[in-house]
Backbone as a chain_set.jsonl record, in Angstrom:
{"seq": "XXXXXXXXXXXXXXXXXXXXXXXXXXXXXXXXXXXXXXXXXXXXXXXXXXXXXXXXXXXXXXXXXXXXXXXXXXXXXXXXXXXXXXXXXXXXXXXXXXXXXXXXXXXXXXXXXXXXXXXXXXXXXXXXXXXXXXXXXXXXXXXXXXXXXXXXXXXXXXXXXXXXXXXXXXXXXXXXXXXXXXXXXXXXXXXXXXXXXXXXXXXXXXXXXXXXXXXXXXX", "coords": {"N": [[21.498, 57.622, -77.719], [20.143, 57.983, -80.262], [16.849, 58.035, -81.703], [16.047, 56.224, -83.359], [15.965, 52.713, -84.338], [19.099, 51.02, -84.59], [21.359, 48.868, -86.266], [23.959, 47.207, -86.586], [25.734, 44.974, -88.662], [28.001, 42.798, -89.476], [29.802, 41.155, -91.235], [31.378, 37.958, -92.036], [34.093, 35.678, -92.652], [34.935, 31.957, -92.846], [37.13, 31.287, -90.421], [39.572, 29.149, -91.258], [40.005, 30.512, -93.331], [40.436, 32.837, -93.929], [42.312, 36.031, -93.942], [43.968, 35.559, -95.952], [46.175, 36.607, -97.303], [47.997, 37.6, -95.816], [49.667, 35.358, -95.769], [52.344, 34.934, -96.075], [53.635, 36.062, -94.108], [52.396, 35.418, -91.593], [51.541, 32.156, -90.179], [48.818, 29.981, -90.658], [47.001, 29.322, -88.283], [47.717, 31.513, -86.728], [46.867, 33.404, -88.098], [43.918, 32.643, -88.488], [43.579, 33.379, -84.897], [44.445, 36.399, -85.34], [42.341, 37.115, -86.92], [39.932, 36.291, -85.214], [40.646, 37.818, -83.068], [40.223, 40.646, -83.927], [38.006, 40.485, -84.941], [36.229, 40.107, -82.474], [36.813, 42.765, -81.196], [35.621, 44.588, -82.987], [32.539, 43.544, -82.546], [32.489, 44.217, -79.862], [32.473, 46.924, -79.878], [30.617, 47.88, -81.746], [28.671, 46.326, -80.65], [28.838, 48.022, -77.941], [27.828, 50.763, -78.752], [26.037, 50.014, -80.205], [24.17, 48.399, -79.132], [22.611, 46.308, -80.976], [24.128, 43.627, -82.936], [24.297, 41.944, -85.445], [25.987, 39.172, -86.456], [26.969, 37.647, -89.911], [27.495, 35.152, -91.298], [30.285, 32.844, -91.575], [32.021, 30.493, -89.137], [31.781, 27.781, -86.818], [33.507, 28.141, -84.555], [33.163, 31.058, -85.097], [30.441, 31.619, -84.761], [30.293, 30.695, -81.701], [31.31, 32.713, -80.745], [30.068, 34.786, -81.485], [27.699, 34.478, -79.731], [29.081, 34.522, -77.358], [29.717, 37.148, -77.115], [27.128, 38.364, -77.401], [26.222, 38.888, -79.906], [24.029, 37.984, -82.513], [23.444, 35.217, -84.55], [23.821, 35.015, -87.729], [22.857, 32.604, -90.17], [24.778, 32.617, -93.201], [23.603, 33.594, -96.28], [24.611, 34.05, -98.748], [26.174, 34.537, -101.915], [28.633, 36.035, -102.03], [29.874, 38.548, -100.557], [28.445, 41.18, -101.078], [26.013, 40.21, -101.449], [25.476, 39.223, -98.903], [25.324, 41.286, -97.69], [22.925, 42.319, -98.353], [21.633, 40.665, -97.855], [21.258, 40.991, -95.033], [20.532, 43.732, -94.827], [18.097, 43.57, -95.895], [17.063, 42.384, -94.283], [17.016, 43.633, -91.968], [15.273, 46.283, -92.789], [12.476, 44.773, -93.054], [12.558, 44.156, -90.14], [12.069, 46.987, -89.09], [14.403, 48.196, -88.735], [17.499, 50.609, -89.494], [20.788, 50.004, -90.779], [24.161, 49.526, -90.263], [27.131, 48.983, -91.641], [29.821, 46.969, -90.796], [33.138, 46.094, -91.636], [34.779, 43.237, -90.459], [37.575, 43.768, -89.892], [39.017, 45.922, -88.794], [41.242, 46.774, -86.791], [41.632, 48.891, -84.836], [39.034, 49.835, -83.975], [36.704, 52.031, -81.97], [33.772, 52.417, -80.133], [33.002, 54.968, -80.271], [33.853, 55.931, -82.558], [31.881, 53.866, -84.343], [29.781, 56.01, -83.438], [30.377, 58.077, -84.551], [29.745, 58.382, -87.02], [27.11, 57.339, -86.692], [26.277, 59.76, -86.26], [27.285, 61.554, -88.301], [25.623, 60.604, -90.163], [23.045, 61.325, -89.281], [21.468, 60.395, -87.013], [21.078, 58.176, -88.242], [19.382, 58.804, -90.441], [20.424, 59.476, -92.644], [22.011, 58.462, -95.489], [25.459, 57.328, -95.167], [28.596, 57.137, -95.287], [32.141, 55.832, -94.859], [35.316, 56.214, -95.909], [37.731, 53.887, -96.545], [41.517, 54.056, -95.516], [43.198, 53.291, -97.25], [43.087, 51.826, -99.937], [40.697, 52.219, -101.484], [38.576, 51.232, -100.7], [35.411, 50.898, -99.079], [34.756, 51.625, -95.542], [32.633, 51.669, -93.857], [29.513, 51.923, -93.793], [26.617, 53.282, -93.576], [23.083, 52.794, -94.022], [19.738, 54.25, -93.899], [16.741, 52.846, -92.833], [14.942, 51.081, -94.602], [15.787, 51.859, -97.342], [16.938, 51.903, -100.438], [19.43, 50.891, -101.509], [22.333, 48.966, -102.626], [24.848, 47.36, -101.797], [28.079, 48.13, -102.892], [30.404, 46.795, -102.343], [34.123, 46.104, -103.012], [36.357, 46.815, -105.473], [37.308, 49.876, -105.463], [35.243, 51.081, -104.114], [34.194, 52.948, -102.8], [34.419, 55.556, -103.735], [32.764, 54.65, -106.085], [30.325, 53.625, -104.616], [29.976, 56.596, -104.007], [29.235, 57.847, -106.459], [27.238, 55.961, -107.415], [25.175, 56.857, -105.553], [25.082, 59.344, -106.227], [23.687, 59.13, -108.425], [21.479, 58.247, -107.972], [20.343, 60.125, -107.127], [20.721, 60.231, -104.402], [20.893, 62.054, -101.403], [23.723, 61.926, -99.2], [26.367, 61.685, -96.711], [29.526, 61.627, -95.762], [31.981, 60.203, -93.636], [34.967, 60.72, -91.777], [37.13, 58.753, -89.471], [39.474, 57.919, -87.518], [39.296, 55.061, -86.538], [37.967, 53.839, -88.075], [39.294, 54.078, -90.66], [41.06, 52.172, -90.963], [42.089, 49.157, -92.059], [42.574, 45.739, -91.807], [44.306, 44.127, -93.795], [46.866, 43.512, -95.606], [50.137, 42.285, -95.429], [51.676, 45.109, -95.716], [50.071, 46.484, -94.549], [49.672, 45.17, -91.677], [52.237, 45.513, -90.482], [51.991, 48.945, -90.535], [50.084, 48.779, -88.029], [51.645, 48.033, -86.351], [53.649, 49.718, -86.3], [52.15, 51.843, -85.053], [50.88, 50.655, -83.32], [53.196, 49.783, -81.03], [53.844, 45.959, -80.678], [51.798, 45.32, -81.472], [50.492, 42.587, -82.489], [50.838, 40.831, -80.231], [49.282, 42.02, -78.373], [46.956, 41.666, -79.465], [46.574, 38.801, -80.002], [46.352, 35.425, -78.872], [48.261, 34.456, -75.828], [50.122, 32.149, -76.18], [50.902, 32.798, -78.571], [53.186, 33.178, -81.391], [54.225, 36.032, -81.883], [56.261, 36.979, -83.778], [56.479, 37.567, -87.249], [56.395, 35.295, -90.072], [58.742, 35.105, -91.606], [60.745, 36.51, -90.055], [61.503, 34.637, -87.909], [63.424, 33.052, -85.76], [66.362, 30.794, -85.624]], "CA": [[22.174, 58.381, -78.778], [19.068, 57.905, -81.218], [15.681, 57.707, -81.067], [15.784, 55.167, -84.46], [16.585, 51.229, -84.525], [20.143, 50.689, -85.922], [21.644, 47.195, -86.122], [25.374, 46.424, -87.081], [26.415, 44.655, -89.538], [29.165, 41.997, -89.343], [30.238, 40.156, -92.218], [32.359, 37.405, -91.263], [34.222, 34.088, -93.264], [35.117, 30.715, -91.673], [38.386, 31.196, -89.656], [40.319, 28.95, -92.082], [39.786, 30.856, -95.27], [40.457, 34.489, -93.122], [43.024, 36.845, -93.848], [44.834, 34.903, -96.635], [47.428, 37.668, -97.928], [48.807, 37.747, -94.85], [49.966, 33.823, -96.059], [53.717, 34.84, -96.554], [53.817, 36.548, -92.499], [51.885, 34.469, -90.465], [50.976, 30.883, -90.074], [47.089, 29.814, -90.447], [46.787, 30.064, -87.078], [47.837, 33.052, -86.425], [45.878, 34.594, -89.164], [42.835, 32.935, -87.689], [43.748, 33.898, -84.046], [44.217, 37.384, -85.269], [40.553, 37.398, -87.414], [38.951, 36.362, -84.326], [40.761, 38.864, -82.408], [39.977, 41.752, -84.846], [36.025, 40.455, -85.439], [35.821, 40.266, -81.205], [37.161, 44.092, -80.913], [34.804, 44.653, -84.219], [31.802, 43.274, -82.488], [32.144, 44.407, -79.029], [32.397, 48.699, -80.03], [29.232, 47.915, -82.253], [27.301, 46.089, -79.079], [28.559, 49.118, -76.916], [27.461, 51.686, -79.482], [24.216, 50.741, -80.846], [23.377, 47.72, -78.547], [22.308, 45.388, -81.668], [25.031, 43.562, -83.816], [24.568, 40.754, -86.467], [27.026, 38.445, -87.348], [26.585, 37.109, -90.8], [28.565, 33.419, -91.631], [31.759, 32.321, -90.518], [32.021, 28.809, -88.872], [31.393, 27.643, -85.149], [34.136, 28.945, -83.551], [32.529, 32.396, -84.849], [29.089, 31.484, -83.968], [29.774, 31.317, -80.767], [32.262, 33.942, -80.16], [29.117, 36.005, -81.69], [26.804, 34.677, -79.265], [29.643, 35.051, -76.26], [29.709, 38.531, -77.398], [26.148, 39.202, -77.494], [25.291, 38.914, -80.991], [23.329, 37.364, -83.042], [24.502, 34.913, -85.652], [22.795, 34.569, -88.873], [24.27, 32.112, -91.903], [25.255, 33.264, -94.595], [22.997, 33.008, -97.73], [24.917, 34.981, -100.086], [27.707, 34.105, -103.014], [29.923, 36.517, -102.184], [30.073, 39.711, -99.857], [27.725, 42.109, -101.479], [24.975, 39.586, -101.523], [25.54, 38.674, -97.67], [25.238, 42.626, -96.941], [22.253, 42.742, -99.067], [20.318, 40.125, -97.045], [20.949, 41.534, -94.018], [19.784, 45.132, -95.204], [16.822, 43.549, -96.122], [16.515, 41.95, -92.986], [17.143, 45.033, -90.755], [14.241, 46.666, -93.091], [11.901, 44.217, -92.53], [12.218, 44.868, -88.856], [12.095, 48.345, -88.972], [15.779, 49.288, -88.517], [18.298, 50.894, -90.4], [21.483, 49.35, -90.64], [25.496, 49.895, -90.545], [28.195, 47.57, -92.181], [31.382, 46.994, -90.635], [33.923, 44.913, -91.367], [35.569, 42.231, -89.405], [39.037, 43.902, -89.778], [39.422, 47.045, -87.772], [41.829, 46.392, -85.767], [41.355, 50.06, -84.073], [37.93, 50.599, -83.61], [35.996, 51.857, -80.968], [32.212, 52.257, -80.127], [33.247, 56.338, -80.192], [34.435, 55.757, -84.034], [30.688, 53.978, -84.743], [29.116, 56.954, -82.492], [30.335, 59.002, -85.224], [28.828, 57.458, -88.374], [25.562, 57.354, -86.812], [26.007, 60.953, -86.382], [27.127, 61.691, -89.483], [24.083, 60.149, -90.791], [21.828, 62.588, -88.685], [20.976, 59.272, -86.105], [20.511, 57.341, -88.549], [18.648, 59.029, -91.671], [21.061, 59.677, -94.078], [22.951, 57.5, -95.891], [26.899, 57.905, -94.321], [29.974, 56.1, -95.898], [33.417, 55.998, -94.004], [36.775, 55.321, -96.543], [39.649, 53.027, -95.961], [42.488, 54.652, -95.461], [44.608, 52.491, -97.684], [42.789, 51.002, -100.895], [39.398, 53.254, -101.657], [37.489, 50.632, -100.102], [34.655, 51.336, -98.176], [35.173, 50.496, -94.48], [31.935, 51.748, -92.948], [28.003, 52.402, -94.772], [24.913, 53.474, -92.305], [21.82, 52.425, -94.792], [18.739, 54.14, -93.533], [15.769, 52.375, -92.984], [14.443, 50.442, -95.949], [16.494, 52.785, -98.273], [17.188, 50.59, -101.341], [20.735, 51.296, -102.257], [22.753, 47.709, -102.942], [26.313, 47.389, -101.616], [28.991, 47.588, -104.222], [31.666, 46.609, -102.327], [34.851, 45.586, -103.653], [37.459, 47.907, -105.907], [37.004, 51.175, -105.124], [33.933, 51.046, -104.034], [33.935, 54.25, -101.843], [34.07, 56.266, -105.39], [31.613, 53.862, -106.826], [29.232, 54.016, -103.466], [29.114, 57.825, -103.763], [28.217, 57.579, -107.859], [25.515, 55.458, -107.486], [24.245, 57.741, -104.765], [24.678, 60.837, -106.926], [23.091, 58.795, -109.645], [19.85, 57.454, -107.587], [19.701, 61.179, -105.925], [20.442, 60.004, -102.506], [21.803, 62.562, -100.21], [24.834, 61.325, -98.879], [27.712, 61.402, -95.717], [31.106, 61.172, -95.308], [32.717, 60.621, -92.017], [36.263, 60.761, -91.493], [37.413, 58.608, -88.436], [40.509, 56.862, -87.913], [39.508, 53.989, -86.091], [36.958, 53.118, -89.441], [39.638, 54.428, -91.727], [42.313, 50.841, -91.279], [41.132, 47.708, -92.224], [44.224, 44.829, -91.981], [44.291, 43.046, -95.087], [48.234, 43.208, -95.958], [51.753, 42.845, -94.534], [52.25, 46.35, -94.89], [48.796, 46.929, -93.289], [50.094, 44.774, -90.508], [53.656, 46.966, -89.953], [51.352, 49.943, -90.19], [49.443, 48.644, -87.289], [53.067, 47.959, -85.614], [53.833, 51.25, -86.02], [50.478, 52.586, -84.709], [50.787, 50.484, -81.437], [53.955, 48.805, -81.219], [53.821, 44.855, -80.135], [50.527, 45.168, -81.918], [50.236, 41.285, -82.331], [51.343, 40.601, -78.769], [48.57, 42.671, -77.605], [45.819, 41.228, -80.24], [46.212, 37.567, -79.956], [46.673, 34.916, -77.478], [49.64, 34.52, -75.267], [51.067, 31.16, -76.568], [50.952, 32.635, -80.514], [54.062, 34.3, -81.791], [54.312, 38.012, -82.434], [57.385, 37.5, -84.861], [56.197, 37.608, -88.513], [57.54, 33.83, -90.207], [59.804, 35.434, -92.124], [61.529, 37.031, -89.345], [61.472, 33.86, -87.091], [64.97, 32.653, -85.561], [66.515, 29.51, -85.621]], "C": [[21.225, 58.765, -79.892], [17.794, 57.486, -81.042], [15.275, 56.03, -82.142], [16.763, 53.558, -84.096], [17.822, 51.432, -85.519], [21.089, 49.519, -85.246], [23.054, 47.507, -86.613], [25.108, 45.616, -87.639], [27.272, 44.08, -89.862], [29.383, 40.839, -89.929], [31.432, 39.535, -91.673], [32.681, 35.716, -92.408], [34.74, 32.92, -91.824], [36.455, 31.341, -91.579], [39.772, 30.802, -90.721], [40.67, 29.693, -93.204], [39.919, 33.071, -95.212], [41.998, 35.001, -93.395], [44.175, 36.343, -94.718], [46.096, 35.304, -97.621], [47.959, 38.05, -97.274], [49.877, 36.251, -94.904], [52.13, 34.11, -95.804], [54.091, 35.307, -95.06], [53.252, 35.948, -91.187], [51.13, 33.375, -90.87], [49.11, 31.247, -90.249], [46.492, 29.857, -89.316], [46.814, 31.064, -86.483], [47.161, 34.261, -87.188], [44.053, 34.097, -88.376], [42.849, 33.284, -86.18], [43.662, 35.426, -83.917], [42.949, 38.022, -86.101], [39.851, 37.636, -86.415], [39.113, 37.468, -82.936], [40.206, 40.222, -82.971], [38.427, 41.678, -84.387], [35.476, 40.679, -84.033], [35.853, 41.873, -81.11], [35.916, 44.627, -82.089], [33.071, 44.943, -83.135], [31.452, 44.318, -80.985], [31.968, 46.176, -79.301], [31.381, 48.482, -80.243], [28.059, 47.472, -81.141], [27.504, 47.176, -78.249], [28.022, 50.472, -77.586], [25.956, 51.484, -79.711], [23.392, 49.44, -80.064], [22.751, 46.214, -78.964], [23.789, 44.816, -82.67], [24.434, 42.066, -84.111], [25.578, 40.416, -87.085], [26.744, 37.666, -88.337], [27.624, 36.223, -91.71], [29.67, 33.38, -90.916], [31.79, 30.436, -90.053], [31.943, 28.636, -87.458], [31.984, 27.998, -84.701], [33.182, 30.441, -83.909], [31.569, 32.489, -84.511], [29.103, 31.396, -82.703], [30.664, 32.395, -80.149], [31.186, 35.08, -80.042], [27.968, 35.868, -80.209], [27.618, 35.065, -77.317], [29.578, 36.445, -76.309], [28.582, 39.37, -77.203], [25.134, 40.141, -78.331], [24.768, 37.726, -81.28], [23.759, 37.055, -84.52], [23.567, 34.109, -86.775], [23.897, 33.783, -90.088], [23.952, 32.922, -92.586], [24.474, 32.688, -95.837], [23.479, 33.298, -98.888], [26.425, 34.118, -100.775], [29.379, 34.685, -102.682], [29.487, 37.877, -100.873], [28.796, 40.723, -99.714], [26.31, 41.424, -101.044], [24.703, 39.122, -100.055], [24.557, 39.59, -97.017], [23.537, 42.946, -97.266], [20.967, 42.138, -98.496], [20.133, 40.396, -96.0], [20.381, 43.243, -93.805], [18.486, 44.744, -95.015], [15.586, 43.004, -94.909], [15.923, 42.795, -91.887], [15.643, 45.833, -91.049], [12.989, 45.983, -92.483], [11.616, 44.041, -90.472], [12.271, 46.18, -88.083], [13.239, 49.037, -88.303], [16.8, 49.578, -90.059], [19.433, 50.284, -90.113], [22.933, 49.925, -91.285], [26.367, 49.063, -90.864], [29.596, 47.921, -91.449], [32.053, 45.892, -91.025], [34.41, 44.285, -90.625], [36.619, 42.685, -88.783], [39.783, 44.683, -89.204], [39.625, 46.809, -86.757], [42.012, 47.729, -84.576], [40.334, 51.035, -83.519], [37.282, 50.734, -82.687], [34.318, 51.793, -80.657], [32.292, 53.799, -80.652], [33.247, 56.301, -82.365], [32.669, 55.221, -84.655], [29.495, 55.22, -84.061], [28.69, 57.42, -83.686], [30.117, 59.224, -86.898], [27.765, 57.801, -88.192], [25.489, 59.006, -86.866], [25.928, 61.801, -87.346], [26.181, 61.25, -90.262], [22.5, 61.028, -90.259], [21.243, 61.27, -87.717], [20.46, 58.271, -86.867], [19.477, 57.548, -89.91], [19.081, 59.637, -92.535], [21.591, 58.774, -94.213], [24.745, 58.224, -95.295], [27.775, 56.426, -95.021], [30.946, 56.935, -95.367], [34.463, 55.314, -95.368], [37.392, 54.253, -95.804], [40.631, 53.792, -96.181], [43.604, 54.833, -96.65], [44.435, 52.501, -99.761], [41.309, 51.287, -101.644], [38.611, 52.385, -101.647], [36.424, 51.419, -99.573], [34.195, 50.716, -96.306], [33.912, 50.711, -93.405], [30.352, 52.314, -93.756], [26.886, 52.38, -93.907], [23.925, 53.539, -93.843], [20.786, 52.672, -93.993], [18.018, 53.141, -93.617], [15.07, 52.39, -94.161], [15.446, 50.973, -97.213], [17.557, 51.276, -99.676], [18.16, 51.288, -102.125], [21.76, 50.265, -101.612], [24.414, 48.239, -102.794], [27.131, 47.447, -102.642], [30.679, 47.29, -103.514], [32.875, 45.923, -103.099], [36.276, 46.586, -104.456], [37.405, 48.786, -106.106], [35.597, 51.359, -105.347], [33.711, 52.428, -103.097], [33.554, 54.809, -102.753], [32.38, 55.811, -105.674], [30.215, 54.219, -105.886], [28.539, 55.311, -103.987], [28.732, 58.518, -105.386], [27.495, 57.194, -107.704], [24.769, 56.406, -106.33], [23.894, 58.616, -105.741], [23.701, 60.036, -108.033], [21.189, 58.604, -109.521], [18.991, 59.013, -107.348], [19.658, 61.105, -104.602], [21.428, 60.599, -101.879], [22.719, 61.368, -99.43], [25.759, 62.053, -97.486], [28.842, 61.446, -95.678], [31.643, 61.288, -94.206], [33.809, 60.046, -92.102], [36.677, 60.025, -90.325], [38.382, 57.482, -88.515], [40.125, 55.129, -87.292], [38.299, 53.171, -87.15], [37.969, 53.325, -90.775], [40.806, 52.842, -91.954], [41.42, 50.384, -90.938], [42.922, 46.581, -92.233], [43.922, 43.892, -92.651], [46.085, 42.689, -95.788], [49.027, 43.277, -95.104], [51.972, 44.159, -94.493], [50.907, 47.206, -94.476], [49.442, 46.297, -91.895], [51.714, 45.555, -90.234], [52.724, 48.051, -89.847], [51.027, 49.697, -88.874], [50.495, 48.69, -86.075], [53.378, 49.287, -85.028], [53.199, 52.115, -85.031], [50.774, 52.045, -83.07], [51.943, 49.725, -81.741], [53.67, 47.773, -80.669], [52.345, 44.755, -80.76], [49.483, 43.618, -81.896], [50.213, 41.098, -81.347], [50.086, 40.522, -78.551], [47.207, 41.871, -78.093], [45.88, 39.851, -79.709], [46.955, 36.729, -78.572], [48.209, 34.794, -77.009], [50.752, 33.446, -75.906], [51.257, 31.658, -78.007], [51.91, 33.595, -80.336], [53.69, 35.092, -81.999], [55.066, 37.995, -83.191], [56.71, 36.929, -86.19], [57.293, 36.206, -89.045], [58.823, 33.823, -90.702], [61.049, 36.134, -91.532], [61.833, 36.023, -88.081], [63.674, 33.345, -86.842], [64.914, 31.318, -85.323], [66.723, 29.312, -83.96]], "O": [[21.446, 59.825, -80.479], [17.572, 56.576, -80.243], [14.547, 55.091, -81.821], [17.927, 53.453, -83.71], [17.793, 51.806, -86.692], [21.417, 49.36, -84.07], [22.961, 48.531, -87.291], [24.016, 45.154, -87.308], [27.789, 44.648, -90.824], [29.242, 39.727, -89.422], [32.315, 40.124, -91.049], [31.821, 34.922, -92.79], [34.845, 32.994, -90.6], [36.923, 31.902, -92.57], [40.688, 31.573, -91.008], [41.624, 29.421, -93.933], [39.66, 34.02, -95.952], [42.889, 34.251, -92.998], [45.318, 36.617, -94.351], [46.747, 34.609, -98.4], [48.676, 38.985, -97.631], [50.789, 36.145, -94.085], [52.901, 33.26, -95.359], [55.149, 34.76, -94.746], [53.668, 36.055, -90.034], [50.233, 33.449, -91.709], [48.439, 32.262, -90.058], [45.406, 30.432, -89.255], [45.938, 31.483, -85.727], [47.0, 35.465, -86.985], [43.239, 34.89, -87.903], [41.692, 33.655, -85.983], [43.119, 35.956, -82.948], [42.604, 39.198, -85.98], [39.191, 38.667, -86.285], [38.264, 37.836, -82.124], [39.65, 40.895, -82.102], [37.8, 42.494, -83.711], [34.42, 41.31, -83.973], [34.73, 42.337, -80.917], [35.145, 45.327, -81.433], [32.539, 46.041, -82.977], [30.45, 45.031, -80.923], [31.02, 46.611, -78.648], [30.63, 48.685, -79.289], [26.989, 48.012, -80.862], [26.483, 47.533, -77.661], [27.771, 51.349, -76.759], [25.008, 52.253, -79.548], [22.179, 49.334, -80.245], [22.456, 45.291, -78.205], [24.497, 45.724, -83.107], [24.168, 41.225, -83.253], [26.104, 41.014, -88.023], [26.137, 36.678, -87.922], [28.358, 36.626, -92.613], [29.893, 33.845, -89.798], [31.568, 29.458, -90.766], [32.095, 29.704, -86.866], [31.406, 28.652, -83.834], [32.516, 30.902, -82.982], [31.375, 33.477, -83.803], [28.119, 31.889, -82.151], [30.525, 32.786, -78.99], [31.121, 35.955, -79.179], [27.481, 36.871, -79.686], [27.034, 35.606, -76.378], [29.312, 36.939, -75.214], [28.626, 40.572, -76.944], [24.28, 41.016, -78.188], [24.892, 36.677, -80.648], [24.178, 37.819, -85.389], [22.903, 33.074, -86.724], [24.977, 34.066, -90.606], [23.06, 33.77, -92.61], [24.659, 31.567, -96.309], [22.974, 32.939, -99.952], [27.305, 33.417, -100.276], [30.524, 34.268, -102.859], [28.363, 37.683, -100.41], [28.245, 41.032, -98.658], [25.537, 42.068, -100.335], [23.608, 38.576, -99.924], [23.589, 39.346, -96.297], [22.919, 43.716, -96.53], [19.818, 42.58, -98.501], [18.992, 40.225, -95.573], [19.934, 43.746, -92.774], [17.735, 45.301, -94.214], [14.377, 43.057, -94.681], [14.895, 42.742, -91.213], [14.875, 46.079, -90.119], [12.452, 46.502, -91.505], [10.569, 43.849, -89.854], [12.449, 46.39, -86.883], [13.21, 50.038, -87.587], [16.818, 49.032, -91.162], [19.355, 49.813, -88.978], [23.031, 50.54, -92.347], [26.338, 48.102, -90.094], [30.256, 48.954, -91.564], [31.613, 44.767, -90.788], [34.616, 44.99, -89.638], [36.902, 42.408, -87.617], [40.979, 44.47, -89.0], [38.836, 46.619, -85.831], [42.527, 47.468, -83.489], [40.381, 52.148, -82.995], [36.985, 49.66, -82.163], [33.745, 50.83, -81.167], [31.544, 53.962, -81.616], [32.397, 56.803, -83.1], [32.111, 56.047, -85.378], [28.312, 55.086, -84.371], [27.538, 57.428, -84.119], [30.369, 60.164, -87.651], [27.15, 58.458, -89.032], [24.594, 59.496, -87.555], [25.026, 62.622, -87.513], [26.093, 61.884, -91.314], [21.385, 61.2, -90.752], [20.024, 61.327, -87.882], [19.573, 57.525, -86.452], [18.858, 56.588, -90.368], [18.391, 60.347, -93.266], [21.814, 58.042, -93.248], [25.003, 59.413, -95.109], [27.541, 55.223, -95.132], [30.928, 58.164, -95.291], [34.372, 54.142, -95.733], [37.428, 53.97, -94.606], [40.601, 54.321, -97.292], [44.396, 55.722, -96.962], [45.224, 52.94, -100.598], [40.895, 50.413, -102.405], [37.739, 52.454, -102.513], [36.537, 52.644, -99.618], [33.544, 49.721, -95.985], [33.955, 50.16, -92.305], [30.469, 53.396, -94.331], [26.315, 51.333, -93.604], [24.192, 54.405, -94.676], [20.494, 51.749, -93.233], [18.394, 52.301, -94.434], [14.639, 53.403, -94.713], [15.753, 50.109, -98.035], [18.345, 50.332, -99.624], [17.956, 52.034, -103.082], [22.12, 50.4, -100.442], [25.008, 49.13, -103.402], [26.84, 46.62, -103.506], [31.77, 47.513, -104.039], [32.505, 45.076, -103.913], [37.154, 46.98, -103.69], [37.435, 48.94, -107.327], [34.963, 51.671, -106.355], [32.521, 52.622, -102.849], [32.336, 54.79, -102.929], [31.299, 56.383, -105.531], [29.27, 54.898, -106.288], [27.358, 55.456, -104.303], [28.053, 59.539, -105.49], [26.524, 57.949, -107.767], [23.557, 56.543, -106.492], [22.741, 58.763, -106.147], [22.801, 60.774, -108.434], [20.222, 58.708, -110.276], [17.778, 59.225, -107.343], [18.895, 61.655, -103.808], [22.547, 60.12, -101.698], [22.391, 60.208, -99.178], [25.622, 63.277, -97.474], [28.907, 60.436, -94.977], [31.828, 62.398, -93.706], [33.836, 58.875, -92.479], [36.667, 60.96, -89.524], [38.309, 56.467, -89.208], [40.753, 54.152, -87.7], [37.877, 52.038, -86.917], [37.61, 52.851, -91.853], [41.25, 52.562, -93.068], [40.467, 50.595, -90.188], [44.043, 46.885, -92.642], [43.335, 42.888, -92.25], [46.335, 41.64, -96.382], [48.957, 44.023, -94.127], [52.424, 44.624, -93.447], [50.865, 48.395, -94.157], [49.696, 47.121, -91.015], [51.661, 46.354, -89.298], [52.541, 48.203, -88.639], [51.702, 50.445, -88.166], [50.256, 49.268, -85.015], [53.384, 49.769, -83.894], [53.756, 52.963, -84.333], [50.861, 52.695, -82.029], [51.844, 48.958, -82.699], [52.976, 48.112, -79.711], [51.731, 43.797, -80.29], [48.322, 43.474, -81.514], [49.009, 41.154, -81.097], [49.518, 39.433, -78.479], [46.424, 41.463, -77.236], [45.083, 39.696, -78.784], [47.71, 37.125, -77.684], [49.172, 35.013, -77.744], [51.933, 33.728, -76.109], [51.835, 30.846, -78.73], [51.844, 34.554, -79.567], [52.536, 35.085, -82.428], [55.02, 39.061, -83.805], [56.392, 35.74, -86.148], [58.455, 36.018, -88.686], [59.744, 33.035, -90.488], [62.094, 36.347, -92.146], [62.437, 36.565, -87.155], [64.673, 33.375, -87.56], [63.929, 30.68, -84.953], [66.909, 28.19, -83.49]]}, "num_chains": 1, "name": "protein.A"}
């Protein structure tokens, strides 16, 4: 697809401490059952797309899901998010690739959906930011090679992203694609997703874990 090195990007927390505003709809299990379902579908587009994917923290079940998968699982040195993304940029540089962030949470993405990032980036040498659909996140960032422009994820950081570009002077991206545009962070992210495919849970997580939301559970 490219003649340039480009790595993924896969920020990841421990299992327990995953998807915790989903607290009022599904058990702790079921929120980590459906993380590790999400971060598997996550991981495997990015290994069929660009071949390389880094997983960065999480806890042993994700370490080796990453290395069943066919990544590579680096701890986590960072405080918070930004600082995670920031060491693995620097990492990717240091071995002469450029590098793409995804999140864990796209529960609809394919390898086709990162295709079209890198493309939008020209293979890899522009900077390219993908929205969230929902919450003016930012749910997808191709970082040329070495290119020293510092994550700001967090509250509307898509906006923010493409200020500090205009601000540095750094030509910029936007790619539109639905399966980068949902991220599942709320109950009515999860009905969306319902909607989108019905039995959605069913389909995501294992066979013995409910599909009915707790609040809809029968006696």
């Amino acid at each position: 697809m490219t003649g340039l090195s480009i790595v993924a990007v896969v920020p990841m927390k421990p299992l327990n401490l995953s998807k915790t505003r989903l607290a009022s709809v599904l058990s702790e299990q079921e929120r980590a059952d459906l993380s590790l379902a999400m971060f598997s579908k996550v991981v495997s587009a990015a290994h069929e797309a660009l071949g390389v994917v880094w997983v960065v923290g999480g806890d042993e079940a994700v370490k080796q899901a990453s290395n069943g998968l066919g990544a590579k699982w680096l701890e986590d040195p960072g405080n918070d998010l930004n600082e995670s993304l920031s060491f693995a940029f620097s990492k990717a540089c240091r071995v002469g690739s450029a590098a793409i962030y995804l999140p864990s949470d796209l529960p609809f993405v394919t390898a086709a959906d990162i295709e079209k990032i890198v493309q939008a980036s020209v293979g890899g040498e522009t900077l390219a930011l993908s929205p969230a659909q929902q919450d003016g996140g930012t749910n997808a960032m191709l970082i040329p090679k070495c290119l020293r422009f510092p994550p700001l994820l967090g509250k509307d950081s898509y906006a923010r992203h493409k200020q500090h570009a205009a601000s540095l002077g750094i030509p910029y991206t936007v790619c539109l694609s639905e399966g980068l545009a949902l991220d599942l962070d709320t109950p009515d992210d999860l009905a969306l997703c319902d909607r989108l495919q019905p039995g959605f849970l069913s389909t995501m997580m294992p066979a013995d874990v409910s599909s009915t939301p707790k609040g809809d559970k029968k006696d």
